[in-house]
C-alpha positions in Angstrom: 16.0 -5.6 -15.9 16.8 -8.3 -14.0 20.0 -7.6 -11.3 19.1 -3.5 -10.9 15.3 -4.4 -9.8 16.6 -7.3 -7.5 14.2 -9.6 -9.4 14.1 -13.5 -7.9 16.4 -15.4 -9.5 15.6 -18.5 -11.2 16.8 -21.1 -8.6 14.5 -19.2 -6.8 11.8 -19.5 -8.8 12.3 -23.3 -9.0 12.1 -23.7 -5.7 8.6 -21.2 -4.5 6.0 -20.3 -7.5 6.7 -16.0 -8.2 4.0 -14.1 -10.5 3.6 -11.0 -12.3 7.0 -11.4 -13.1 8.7 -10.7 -17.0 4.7 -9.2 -17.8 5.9 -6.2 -20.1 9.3 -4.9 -21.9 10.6 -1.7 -20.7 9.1 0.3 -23.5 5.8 -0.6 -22.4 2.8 0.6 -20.7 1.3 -1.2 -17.4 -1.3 0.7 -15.6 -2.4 0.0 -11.7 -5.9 -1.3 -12.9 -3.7 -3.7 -14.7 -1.9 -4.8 -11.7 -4.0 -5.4 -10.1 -6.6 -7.1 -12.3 -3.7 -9.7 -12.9 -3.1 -10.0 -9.1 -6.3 -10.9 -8.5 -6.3 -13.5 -10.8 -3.3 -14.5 -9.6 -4.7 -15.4 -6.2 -7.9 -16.8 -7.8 -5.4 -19.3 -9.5 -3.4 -20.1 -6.1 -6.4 -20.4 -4.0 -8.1 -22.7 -6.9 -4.6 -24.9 -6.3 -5.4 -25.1 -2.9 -2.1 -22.9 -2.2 -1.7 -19.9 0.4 -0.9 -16.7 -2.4 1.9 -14.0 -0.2 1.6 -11.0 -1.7 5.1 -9.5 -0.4 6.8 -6.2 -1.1 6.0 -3.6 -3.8 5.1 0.0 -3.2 2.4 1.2 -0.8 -0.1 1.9 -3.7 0.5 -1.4 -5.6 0.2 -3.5 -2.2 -3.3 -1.5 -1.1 -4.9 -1.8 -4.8 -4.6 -5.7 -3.9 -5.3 -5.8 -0.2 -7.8 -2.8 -0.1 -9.6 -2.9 -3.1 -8.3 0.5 -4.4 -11.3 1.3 -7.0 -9.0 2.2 -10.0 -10.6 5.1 -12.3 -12.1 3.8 -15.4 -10.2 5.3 -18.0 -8.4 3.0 -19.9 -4.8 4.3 -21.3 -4.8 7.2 -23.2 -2.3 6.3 -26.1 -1.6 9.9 -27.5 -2.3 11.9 -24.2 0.5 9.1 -22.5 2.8 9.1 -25.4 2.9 13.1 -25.2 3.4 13.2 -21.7 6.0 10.8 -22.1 8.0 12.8 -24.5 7.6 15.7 -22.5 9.1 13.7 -19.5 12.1 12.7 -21.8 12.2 16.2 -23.1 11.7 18.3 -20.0 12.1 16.0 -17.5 9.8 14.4 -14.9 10.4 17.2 -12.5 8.5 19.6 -14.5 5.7 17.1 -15.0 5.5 16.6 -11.4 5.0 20.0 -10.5 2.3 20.4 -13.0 0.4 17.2 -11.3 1.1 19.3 -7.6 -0.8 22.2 -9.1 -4.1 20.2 -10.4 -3.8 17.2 -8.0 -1.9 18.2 -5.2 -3.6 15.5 -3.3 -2.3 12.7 -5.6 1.4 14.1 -5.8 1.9 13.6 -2.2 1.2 9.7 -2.7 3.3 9.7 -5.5 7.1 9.2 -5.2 8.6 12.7 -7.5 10.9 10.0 -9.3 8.5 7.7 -10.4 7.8 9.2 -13.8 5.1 6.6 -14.7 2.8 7.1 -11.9 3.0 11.1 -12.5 2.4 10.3 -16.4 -0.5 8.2 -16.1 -1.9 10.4 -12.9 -1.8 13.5 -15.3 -3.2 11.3 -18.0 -6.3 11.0 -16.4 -7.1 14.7 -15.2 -6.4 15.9 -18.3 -8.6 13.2 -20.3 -11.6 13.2 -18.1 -10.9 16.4 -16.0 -11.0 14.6 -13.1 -8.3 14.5 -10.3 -7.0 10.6 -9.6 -7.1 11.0 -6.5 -11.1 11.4 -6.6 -10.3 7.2 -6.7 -9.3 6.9 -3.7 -12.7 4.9 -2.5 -11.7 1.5 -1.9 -14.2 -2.2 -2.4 -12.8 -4.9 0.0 -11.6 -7.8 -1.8 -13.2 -11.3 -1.8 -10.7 -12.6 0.5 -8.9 -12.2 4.1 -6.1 -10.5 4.3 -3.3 -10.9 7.3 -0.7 -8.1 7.6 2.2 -9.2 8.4 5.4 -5.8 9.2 9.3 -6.9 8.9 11.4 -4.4 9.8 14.7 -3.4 10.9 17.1 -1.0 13.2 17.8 1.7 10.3 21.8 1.1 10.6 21.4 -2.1 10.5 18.7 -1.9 7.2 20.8 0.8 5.6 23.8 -1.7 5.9 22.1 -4.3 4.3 21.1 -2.3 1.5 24.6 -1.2 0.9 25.9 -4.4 0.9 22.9 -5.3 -1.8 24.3 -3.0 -3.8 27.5 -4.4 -4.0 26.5 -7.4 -4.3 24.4 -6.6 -7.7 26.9 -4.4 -9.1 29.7 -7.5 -8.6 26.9 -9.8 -10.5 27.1 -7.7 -13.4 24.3 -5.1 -13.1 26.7 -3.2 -15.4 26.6 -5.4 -18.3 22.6 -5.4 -17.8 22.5 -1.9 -18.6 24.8 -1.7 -21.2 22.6 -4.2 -23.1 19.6 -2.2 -22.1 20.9 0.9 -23.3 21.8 -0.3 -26.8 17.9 -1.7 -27.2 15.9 1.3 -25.1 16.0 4.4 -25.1 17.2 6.2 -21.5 14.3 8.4 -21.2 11.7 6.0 -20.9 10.4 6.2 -17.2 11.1 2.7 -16.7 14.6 3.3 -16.6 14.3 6.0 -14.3 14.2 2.9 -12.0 16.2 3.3 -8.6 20.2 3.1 -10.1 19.5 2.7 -13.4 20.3 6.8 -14.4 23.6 6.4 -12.3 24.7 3.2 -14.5 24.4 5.0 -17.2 25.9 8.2 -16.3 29.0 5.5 -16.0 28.1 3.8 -19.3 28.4 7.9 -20.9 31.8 8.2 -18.9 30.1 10.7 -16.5 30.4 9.4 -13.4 32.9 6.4 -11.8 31.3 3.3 -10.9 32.1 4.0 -7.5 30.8 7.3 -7.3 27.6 5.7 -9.0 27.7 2.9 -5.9 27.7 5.9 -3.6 24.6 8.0 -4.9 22.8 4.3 -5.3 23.2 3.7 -1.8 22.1 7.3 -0.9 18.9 7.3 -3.0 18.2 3.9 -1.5 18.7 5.4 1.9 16.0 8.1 1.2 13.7 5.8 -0.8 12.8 3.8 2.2 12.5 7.3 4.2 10.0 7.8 2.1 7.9 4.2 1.9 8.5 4.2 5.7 6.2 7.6 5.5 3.8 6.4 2.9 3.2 2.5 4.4 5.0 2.7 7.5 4.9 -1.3 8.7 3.9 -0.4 12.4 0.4 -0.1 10.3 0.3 -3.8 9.7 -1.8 -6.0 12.1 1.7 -7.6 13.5 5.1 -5.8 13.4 7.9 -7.8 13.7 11.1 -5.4 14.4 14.1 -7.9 13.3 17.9 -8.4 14.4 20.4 -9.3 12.2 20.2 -13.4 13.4 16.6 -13.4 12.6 15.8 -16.1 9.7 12.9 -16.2 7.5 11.8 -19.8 9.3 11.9 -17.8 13.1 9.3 -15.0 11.5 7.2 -17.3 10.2 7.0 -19.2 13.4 6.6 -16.1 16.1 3.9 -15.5 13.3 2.0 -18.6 13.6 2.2 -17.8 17.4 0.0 -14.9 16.8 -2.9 -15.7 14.5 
């Protein structure tokens, strides 16, 4: 899953030091209290190097179990009570399973994206393994380091036009072929290939949908995606907001940065 989930590619790689990247196979299980366990030895390992560790992108709940100390419920995977909920997600379809997690934890629905199967899975996991709700776990212990906040953002024509353009991009790399070699290893209804374009690539794999017509939706889903981080981490939150042009490099942030701290 390289091309469809924009990982860095390996020139990239080469040149800055990336982590908690290639950690599990699609098919596999990897909890928050996971994540973030490895994060934080991540950042152990950097500071230990005498390095600066950037913790940049992710969603809103994987960037706050790092930076806030998000105290995780300890319940440890449920293998049986996951692996059913997984089949009923491939059987029924994560909708249902989401509306089920709205009745009993209404309060953890709203801070979970309706599409991300795996966060509904493992939030129903836990209420109906402990009886608890997940979002009782919302306390938070402040890590054993500073954190500086630092807000990109962009006009929303110009950020939806660069998102469309992404997509085009990854789709002429051979995002395609990725799929297609996915597909005849996985099976589709796992929730990591619920993934943002991955249904739509393989609607074309099936012969259901044209690749432009997949492009399309892509783009539109994408559009609506970032409506909906901009609601759950809106970047006006972070201790300095930079809003960007389209001539703003990566070296001119990092300098008006500097300026401020």
């Amino acid at each position: 899953m390289d091309i469809g989930t924009g990982k860095p590619t390996l020139d990239q790689r080469a040149r800055a030091r990336h982590h908690l990247i290639d950690r599990v196979d699609p098919d596999q299980s990897y909890s928050l209290a996971e994540y973030q366990a490895d994060a934080y030895a991540a950042v152990d390992d950097i500071f230990a190097r005498g390095q600066q560790p950037l913790l940049v992108g992710g969603t809103g709940l994987y960037v706050r179990a790092v930076t806030e100390g998000l105290r995780i419920p300890a319940v440890p995977p449920t293998p049986s009570c996951g692996a059913q909920l997984e089949e009923r997600a491939i059987r029924e379809g994560g909708d249902k399973l989401y509306e089920e997690l709205k009745h009993v934890d209404p309060e953890a629905a709203a801070k979970i994206d309706p599409r991300n199967v795996r966060r509904t899975v493992r939030a129903l996991e836990v209420y109906l393994s402990t009886g608890q709700k997940f979002s009782a776990a919302g306390k938070t212990e402040p890590p054993p380091f500073a954190v500086r906040r630092l807000g990109l953002t962009l006009p929303r024509d110009e950020l939806y036009r660069r998102v469309d353009a992404r997509v085009d991009k990854m789709i002429a790399r051979g995002w395609l072929d990725e799929v297609r070699a996915l597909a005849a290893k996985y099976d589709w209804r796992l929730p990591a290939l619920s993934s943002l374009g991955y249904p739509q690539m393989g609607a074309v794999l099936r012969g259901e949908m044209t690749l432009e017509d997949a492009a399309q939706e892509i783009k539109h889903h994408t559009h609506r995606f970032i409506r909906h981080q901009y609601a759950l981490v809106p970047p006006w939150r972070s201790a300095h907001c930079m809003v960007l042009t389209p001539a703003t490099s990566i070296c001119g942030c990092a300098g008006r940065y500097q300026a401020v701290t």
